[in-house]
Backbone as numpy.savetxt, mean C-alpha at the origin, in Angstrom:
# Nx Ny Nz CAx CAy CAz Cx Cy Cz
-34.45 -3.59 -2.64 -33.82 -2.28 -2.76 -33.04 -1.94 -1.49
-33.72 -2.31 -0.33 -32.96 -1.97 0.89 -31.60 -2.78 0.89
-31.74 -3.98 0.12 -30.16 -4.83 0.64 -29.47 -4.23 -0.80
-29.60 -3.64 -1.45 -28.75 -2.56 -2.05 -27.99 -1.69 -1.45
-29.08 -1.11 -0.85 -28.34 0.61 -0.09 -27.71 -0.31 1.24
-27.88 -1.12 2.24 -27.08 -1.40 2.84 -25.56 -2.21 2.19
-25.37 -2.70 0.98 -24.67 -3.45 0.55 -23.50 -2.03 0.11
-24.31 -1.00 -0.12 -23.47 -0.07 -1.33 -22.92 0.51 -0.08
-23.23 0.86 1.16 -23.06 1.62 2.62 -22.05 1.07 2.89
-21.95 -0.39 3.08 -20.89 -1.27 3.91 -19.44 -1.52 2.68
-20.22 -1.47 1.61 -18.78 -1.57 0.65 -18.31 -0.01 0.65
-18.79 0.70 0.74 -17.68 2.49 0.72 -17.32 2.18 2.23
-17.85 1.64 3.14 -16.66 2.05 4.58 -15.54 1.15 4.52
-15.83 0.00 3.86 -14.38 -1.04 4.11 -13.44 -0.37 3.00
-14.03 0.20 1.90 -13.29 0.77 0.82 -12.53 2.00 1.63
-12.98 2.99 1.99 -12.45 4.37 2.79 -11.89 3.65 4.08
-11.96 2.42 4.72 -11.51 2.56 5.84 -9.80 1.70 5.62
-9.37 1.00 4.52 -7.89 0.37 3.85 -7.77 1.80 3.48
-8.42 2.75 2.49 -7.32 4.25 2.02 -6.81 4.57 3.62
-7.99 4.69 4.62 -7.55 6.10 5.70 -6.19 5.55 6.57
-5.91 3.35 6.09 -5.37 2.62 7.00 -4.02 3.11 6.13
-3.76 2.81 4.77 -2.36 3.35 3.91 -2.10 4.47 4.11
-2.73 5.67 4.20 -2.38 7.00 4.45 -1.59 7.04 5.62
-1.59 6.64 6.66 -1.70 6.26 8.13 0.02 5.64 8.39
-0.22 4.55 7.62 1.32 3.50 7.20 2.46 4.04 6.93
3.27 4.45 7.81 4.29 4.96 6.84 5.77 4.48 7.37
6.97 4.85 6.93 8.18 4.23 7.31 9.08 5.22 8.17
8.18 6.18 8.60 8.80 6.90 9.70 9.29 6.40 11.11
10.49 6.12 11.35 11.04 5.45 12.79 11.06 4.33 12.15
11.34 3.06 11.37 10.90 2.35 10.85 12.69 1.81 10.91
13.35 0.71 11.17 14.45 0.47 11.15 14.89 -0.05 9.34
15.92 0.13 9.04 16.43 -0.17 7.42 17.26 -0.93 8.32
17.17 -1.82 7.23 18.05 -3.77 7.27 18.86 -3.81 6.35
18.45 -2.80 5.20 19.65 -3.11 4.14 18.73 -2.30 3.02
19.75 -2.64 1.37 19.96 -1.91 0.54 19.52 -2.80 -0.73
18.78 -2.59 -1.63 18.78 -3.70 -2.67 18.81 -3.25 -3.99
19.51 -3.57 -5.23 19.35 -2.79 -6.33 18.22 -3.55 -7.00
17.51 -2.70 -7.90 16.29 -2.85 -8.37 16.16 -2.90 -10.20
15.68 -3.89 -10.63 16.46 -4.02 -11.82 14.79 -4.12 -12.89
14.85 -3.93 -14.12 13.43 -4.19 -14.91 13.37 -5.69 -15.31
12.53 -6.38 -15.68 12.86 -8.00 -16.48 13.98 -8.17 -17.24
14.63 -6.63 -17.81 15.05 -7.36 -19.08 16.95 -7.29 -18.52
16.86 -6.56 -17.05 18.12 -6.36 -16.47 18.67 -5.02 -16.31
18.05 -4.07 -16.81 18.01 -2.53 -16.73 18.35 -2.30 -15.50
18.98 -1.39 -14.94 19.22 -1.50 -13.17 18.46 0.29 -13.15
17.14 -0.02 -12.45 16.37 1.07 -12.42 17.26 2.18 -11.39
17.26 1.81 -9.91 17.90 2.05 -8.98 17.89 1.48 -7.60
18.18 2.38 -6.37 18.72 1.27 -5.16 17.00 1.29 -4.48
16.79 0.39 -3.63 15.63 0.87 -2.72 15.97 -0.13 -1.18
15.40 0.55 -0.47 15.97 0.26 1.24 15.20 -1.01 1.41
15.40 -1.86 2.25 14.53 -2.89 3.03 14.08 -2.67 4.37
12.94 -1.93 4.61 12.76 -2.22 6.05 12.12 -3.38 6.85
């Protein structure tokens, strides 16, 4: 039972500690390289999105 509750402990901090790391991530100051159009499988051209 104990290597439960330590198993269930250590899987919610690695789980909460990747959300608190994406929240964190962002593309602010972040240099753009370019421009790419963005299309569905079937060739639909959804719209543009940046490359940083």
């Amino acid at each position: 039972m104990k290597k439960y509750v330590v198993g269930f402990i250590a899987g919610a901090v690695f789980m909460l500690s990747a959300q608190a790391f994406g929240a964190t991530s962002g593309f602010i100051g972040k240099k753009v390289d370019g421009q790419v159009t963005v299309k569905t499988t079937s060739g639909e051209v959804i719209g543009q999105a940046v490359v940083i």
